[in-house]
C-alpha positions in Angstrom: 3.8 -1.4 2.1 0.9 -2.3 -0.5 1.9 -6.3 -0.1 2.5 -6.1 3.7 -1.5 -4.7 3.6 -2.3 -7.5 1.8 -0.4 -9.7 4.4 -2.2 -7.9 7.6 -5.9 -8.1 5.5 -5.4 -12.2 4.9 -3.8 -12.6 7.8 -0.8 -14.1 6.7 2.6 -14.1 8.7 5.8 -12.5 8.0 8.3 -14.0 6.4 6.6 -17.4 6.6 8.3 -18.5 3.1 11.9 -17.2 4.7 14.6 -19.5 6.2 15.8 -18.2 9.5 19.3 -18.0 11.3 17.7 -19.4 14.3 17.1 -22.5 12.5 21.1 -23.1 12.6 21.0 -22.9 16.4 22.1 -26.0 18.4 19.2 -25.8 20.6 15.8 -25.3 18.4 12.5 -26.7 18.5 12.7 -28.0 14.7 9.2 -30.4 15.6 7.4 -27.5 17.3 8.6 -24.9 14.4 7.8 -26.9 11.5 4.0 -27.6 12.7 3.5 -23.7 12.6 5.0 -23.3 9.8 2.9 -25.9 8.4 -0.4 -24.5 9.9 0.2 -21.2 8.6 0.8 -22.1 5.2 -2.2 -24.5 5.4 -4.4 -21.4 6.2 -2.7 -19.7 3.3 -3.1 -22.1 0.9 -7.0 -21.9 1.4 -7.6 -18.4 1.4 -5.1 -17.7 -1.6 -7.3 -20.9 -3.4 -10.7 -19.1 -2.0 -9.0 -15.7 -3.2 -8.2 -17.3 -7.1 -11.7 -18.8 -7.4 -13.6 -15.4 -7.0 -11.2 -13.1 -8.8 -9.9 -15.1 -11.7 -11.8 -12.8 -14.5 -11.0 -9.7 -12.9 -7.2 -11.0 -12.1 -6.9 -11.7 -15.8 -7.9 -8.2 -16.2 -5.6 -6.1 -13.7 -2.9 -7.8 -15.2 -3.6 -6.5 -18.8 -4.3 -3.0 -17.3 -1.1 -3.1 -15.0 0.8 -4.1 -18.1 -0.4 -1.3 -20.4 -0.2 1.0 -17.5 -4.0 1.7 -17.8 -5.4 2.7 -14.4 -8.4 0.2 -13.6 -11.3 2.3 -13.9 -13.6 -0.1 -14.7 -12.8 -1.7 -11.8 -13.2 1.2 -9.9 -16.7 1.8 -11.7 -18.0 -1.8 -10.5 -16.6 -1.2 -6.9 -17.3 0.1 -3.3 -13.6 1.7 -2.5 -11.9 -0.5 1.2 -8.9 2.1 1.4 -6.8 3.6 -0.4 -3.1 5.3 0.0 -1.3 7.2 -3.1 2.6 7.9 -3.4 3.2 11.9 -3.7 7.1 11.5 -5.2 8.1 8.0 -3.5 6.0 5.2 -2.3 2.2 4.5 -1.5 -0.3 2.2 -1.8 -3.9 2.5 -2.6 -6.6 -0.3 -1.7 -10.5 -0.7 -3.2 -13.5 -3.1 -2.6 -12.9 -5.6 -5.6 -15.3 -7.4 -7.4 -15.6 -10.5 -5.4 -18.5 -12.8 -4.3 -19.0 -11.7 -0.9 -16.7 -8.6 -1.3 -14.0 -9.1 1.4 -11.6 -9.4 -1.6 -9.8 -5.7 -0.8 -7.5 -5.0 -4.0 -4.9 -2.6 -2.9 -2.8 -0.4 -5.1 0.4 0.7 -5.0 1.8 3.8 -7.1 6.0 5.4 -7.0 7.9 7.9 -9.9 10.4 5.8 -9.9 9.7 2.9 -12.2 12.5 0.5 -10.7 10.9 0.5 -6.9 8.2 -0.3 -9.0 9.5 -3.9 -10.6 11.1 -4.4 -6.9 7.6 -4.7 -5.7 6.5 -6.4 -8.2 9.2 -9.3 -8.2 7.8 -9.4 -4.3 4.4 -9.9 -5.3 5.5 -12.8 -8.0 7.6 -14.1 -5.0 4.3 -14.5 -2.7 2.3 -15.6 -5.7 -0.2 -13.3 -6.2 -2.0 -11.4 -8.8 -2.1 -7.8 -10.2 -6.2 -8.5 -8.9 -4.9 -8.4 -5.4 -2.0 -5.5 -5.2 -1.9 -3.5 -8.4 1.5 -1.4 -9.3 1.9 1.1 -11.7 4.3 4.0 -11.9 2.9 7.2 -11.2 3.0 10.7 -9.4 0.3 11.6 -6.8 -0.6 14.9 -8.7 -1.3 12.6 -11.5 -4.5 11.2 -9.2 -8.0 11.7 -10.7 -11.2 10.2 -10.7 -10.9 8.4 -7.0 -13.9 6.2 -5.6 -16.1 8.8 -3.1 -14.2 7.2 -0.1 -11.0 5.6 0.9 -8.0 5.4 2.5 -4.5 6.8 1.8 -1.3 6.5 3.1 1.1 8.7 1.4 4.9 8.5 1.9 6.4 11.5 0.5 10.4 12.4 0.3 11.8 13.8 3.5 15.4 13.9 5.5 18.1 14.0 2.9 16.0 13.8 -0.6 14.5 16.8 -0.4 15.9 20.5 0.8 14.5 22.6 3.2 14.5 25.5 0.9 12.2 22.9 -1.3 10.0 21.2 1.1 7.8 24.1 2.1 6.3 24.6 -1.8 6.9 20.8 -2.0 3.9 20.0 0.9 1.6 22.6 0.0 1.6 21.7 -3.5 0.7 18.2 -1.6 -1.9 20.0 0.6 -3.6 21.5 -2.7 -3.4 17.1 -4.1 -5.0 16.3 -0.8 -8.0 19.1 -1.2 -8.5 18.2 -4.9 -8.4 14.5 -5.2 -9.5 13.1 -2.1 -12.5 14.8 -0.8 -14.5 12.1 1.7 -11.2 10.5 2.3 -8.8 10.0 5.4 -5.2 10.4 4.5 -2.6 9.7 6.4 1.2 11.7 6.0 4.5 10.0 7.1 7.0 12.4 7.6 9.9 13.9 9.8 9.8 17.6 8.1 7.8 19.2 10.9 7.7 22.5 9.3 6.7 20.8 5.6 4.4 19.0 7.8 2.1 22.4 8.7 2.7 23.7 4.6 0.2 21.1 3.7 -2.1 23.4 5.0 -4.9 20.8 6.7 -5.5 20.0 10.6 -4.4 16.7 11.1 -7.2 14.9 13.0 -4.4 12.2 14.5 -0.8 12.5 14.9 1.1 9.6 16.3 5.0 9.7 16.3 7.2 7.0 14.7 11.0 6.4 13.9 11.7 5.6 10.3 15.4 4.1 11.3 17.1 7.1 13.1 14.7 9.7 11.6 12.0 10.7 14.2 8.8 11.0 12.2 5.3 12.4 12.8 2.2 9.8 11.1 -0.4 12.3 10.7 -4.1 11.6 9.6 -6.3 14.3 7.5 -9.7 13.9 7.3 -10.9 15.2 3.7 -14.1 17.2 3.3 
């Protein structure tokens, strides 16, 4: 999710670096295909160069934070937050203003308890080339979350369906609900989810719902605006 922000934000395609089956078909457009192929990764290739030149200090820097697991507050200090999203068990990604010369440079965070999710993404971000600047990882717990920018984004993708019980998932969303009060007043933050009764434990009107399928689960995507 954090990298596929980052792919949306810089406009760059999905799976543009991927080989596809269709190129095996008898009949396909190989000419056509490769000059798209070669335009997109053109327009890349600028904005990752344009991207490197104005973040290069602070790049060095995320890296040595996200290494030592040391949450980026001085980044956060220096910054204007973009949007932000915040795992509360699995998955989530969290995005601020960086440093950056004309500040369109959004450095987006993602956090998950489990540590090997965590290297997965980040073997994914080494496999599209960018920095720890751009999407920052570190293994955490959304009731760990302090000290937030006054304003954000999250998207928070908490454990539903089969890894957690219902006997468990009531406590389990208003213990989120009390995360959501707490840590991210001024923010919008957005719930995936298909426990409908969990769902109204968090305790908040949701200012949006919009209803999605995560594979055969039927899910609601719920927005809370934080006060």
């Amino acid at each position: 999710l954090p990298l596929e922000a980052f792919m949306i934000r810089h406009k760059l395609p999905p799976g543009i670096f991927r080989d596809m089956s269709f190129e095996k078909w008898k009949i396909y457009f190989a000419k056509e295909h490769k000059k798209i192929l070669d335009q997109a990764k053109g327009a890349w290739k600028a904005e990752r160069k344009s991207i490197s030149e104005e973040s290069l200090e602070s790049a060095e820097a995320s890296e040595a934070w996200e290494a030592s697991e040391t949450p980026p507050s001085q980044l956060r200090e220096q910054s204007e937050p973009f949007a932000s999203s915040e795992g509360a068990g699995e998955g989530g990604t969290i995005s601020e203003e960086a440093p950056g010369l004309d500040g369109r440079n959004a450095m987006i965070r993602g956090s998950d308890v489990a540590d090997r999710s965590i290297q997965v993404a980040k073997n994914n971000r080494k496999w599209l080339k960018l920095s720890a600047h751009q999407v920052f990882f570190e293994t955490l717990d959304a009731a760990s979350i302090s000290d937030l920018p006054s304003s954000g984004t999250a998207i928070i993708n908490p454990p539903y369906g089969e890894r957690l019980s219902l006997e468990d998932a009531a406590a389990f969303y208003k213990e989120l609900g009390d995360i959501m009060k707490r840590s991210f007043k001024g923010w919008s933050v957005w719930v995936l989810s298909s426990n409908k009764e969990g769902l109204k434990s968090i305790g908040l009107k949701a200012a949006r719902k919009h209803t999605l399928f995560n594979g055969p689960l039927e899910c609601s995507f719920r927005r809370f605006d934080m006060y």
